[in-house]
C-alpha positions as CSV (number, residue, x, y, z in Angstrom):
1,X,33.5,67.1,95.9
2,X,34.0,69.7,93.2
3,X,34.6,72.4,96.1
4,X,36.9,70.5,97.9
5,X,39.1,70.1,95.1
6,X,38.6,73.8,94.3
7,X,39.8,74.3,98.1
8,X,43.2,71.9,98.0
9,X,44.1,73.6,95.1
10,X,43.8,77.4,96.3
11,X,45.8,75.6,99.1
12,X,48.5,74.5,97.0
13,X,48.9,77.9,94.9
14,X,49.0,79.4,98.5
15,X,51.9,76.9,99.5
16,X,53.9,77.5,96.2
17,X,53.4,81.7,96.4
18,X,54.8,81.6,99.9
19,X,57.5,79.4,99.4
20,X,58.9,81.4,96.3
21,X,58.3,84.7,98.5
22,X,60.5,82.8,101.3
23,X,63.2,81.6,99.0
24,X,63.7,85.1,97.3
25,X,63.7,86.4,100.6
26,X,66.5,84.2,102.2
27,X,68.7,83.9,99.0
28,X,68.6,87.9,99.1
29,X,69.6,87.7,103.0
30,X,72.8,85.7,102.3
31,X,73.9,88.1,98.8
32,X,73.5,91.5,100.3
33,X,73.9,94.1,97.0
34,X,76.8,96.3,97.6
35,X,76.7,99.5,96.5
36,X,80.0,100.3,94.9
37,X,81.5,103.9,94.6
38,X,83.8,105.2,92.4
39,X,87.2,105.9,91.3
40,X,88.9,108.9,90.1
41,X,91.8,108.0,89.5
42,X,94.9,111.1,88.4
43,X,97.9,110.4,86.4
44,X,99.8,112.6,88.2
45,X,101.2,116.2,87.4
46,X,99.7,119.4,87.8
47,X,95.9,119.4,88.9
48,X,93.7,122.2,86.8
49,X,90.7,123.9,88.9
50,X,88.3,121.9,86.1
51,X,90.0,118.7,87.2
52,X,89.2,119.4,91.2
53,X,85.6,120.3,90.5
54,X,85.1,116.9,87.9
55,X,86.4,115.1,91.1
56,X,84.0,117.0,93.7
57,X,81.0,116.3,91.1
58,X,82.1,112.3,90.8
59,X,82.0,112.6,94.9
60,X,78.4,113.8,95.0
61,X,78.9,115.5,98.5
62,X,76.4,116.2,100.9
63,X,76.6,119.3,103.2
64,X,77.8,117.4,106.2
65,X,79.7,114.5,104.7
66,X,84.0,115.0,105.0
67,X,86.8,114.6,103.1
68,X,89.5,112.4,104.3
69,X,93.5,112.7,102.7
70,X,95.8,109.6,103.0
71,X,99.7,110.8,102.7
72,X,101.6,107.8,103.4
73,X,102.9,107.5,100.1
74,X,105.2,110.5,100.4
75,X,107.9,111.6,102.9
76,X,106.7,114.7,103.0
77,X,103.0,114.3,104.2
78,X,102.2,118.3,105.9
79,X,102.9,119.4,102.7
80,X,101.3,116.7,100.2
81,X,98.5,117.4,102.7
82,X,98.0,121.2,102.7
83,X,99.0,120.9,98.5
84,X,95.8,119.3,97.8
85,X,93.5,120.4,100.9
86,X,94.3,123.9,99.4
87,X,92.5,122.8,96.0
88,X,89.9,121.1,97.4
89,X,88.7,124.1,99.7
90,X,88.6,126.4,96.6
91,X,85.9,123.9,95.1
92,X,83.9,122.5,98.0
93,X,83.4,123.7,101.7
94,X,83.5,120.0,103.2
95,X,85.6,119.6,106.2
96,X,89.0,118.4,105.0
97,X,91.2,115.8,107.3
98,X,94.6,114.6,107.2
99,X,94.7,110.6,108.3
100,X,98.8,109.9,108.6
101,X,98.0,106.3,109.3
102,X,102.0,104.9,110.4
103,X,102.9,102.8,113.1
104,X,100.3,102.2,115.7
105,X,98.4,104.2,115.1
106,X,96.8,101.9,111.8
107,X,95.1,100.5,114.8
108,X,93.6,103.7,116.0
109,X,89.6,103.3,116.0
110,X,88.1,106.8,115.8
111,X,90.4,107.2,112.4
112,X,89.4,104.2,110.8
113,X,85.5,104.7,112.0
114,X,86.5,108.0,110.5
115,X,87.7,106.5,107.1
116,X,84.8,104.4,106.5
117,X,82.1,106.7,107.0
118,X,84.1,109.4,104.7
119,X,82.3,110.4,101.4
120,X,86.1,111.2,99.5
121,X,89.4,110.0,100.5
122,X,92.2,111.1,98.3
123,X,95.5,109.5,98.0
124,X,98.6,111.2,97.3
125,X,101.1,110.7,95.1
126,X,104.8,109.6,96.5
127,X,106.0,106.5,96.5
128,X,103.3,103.5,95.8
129,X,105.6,100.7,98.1
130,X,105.6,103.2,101.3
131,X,101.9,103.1,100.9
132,X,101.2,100.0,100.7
133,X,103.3,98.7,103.4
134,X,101.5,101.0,105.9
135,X,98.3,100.0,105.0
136,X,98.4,96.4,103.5
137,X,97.7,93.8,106.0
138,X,96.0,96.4,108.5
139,X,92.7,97.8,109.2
140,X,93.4,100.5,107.5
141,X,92.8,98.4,103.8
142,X,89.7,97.2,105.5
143,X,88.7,100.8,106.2
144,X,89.2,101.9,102.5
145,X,87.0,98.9,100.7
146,X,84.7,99.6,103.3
147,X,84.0,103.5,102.5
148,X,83.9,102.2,99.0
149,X,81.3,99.9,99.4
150,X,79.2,102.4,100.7
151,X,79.3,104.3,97.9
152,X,82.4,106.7,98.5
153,X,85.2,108.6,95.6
154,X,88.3,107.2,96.2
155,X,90.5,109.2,94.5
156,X,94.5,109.0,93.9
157,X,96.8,110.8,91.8
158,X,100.7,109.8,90.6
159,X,101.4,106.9,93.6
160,X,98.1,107.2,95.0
161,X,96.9,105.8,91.1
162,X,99.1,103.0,90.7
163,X,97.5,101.5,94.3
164,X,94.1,101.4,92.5
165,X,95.7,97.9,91.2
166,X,95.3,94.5,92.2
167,X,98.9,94.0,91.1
168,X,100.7,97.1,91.5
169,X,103.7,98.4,89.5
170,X,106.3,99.4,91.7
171,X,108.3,101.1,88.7
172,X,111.3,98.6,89.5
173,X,113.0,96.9,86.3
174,X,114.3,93.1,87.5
175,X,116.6,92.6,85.0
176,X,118.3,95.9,85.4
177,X,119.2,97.4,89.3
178,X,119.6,100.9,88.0
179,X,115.9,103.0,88.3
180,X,114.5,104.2,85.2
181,X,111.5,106.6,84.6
182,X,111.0,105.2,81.5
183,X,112.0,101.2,81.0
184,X,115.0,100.2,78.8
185,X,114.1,97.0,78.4
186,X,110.8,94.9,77.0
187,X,111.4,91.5,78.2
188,X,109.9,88.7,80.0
189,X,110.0,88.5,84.0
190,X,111.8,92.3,83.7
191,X,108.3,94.5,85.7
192,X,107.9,94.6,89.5
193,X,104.5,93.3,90.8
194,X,103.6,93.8,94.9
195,X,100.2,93.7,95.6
196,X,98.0,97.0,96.0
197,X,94.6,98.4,97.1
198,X,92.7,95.8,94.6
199,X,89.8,98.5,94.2
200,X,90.5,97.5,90.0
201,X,90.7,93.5,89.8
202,X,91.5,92.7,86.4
203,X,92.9,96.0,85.8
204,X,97.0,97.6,86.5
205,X,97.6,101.2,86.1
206,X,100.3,103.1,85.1
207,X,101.0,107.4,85.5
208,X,102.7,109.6,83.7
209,X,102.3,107.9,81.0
210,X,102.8,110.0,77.8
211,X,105.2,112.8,79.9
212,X,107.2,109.6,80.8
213,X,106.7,107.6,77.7
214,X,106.1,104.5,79.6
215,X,104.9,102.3,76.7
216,X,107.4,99.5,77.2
217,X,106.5,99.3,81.1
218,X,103.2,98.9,80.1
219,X,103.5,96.6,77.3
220,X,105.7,94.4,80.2
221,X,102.8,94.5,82.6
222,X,100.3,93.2,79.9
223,X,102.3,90.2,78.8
224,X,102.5,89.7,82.3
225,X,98.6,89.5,82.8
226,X,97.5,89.3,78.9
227,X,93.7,89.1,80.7
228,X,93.6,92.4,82.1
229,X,93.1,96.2,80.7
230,X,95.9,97.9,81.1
231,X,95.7,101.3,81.7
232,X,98.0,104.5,80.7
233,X,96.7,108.0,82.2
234,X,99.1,111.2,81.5
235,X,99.5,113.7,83.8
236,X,96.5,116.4,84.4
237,X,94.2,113.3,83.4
238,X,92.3,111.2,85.3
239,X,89.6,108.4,84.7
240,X,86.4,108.0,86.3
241,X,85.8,104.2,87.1
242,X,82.4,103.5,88.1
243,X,81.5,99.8,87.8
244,X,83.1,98.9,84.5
245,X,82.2,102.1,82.7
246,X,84.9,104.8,82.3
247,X,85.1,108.6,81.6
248,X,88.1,110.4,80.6
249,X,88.7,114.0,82.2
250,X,91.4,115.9,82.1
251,X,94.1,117.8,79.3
252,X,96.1,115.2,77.9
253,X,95.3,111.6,76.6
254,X,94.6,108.2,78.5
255,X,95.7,104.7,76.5
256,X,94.5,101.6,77.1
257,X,96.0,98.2,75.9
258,X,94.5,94.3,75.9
259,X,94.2,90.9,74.5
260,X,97.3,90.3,72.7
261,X,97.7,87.4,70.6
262,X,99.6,84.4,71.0
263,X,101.8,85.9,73.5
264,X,105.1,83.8,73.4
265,X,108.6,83.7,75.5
266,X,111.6,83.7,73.3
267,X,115.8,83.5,74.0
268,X,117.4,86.1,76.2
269,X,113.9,86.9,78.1
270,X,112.2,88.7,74.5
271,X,108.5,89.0,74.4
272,X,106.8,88.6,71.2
273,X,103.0,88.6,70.2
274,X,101.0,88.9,67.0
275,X,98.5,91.8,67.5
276,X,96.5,93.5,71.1
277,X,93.9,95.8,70.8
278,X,95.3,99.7,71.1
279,X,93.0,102.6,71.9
280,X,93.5,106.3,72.4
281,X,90.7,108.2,74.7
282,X,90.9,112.1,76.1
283,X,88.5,114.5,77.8
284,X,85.2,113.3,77.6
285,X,85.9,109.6,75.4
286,X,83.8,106.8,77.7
287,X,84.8,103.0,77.5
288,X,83.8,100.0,79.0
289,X,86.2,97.5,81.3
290,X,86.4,93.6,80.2
């Protein structure tokens, strides 16, 4: 008798151990872990030689992976192209290619193959709304989170920055029809949303920020999404995004702005809140997202 008990129960641990093993097993199947990459993300202006090589090191590439430049933003893509292929080849001997996804040719397979399987793609600076009308809505988006998933740099600098965004400034002021470098206004319902690359969820970036002084465009987007980190880079800097944890590289500064208090709507459009927390990072300064 004594045995046979013995016996069930060995059965029963058995049972148990198996099932557990089975469970972990299929709840793993259906959440597949993706392994992000990162971001290195430029506020525009001139790139320095030390800048180039932080953003070859962040890439991590292998002998035979490529490089892969996206100019849509610009008018001028040849030369947006051969501007920064010329700076990358001085720091790493990757194969460098220039993807002018417009028109049709979004749909073209071998690219986007191409795209996905790239170890750095680098988006240049222009105009963020031309950008993201050739790719929003098309493969080509697909293409990009894809390569990220797997691990890839995507890296933008000026235009190619502000796409990083869920919600993407555009730069255009609503209340005023004239555009300004630097906003004239801090009001309500005044900043320009359209939707960008969405690589940062919870987070909107602005360029040029000190060279531009674009404190009041920023301040505009945060009332506007009090949630988020909003995020000012100057030009020759760039931040390092990799899950939640930033790096600052670069020679100027990099300012960050969130949770303001009691954010309220007032006559005329005015914005007025009590406090928000203000930080001031450069070269080398880490900090976490929200």
């Amino acid at each position: 008798m004594f045995n046979r008990i013995c016996l069930r129960m060995q059965c029963m641990l058995l049972f148990v151990v198996l099932f557990t093993i089975n469970q972990g097993f299929c709840q793993n199947k259906a959440k597949p872990a993706l392994a992000k990459g990162s971001l290195f993300i430029i506020g525009g202006g001139d790139r320095s030689p030390e800048l180039i090589s932080a953003l070859i090191k962040t890439a991590k590439l292998s002998k035979n992976d490529y490089i892969i430049v996206l100019p849509m933003a610009t008018a001028e893509p040849e030369a947006s192209f051969e501007a920064i292929k010329t700076q990358l080849s001085a720091a790493a001997k990757n194969n460098i290619y220039n993807f002018n996804f417009v028109g049709e040719q979004v749909h073209h397979q071998p690219w986007l193959d191409s795209l996905a399987g790239a170890r750095l793609v680098f988006i240049t600076g222009g105009d963020q709304t031309r950008f993201m009308k050739a790719v929003l809505n098309t493969p080509v988006y697909d293409a990009i989170h894809k390569a990220y998933n797997n691990g890839a740099t995507i890296a933008g600098t000026s235009a190619g920055a502000a796409v990083m965004s869920k919600h993407m400034i555009t730069g255009n002021q609503l209340l005023d029809t004239n555009y300004r470098e630097t906003f004239n206004k801090l009001r309500a319902e005044n900043i320009e949303f359209e939707s960008g690359m969405g690589l940062l969820d919870s987070v909107i970036i602005d360029q040029h920020f000190i060279k531009r002084s674009r404190y009041n465009r920023l301040l505009s987007a945060l009332t506007a999404y009090p949630k988020f980190d909003c995020i000012g880079i100057d030009e020759g800097t760039a931040i390092i995004v990799q899950d939640k944890n930033i790096t600052v590289v670069g020679v100027s500064q990099v300012l960050r702005v969130a949770d303001p208090e009691n954010v309220r709507l007032r006559e005329n459009h005015l914005i007025t809140f009590d406090n928000l927390r203000f930080s001031l990072y450069a070269a080398g300064d880490k900090f976490s997202l929200k």
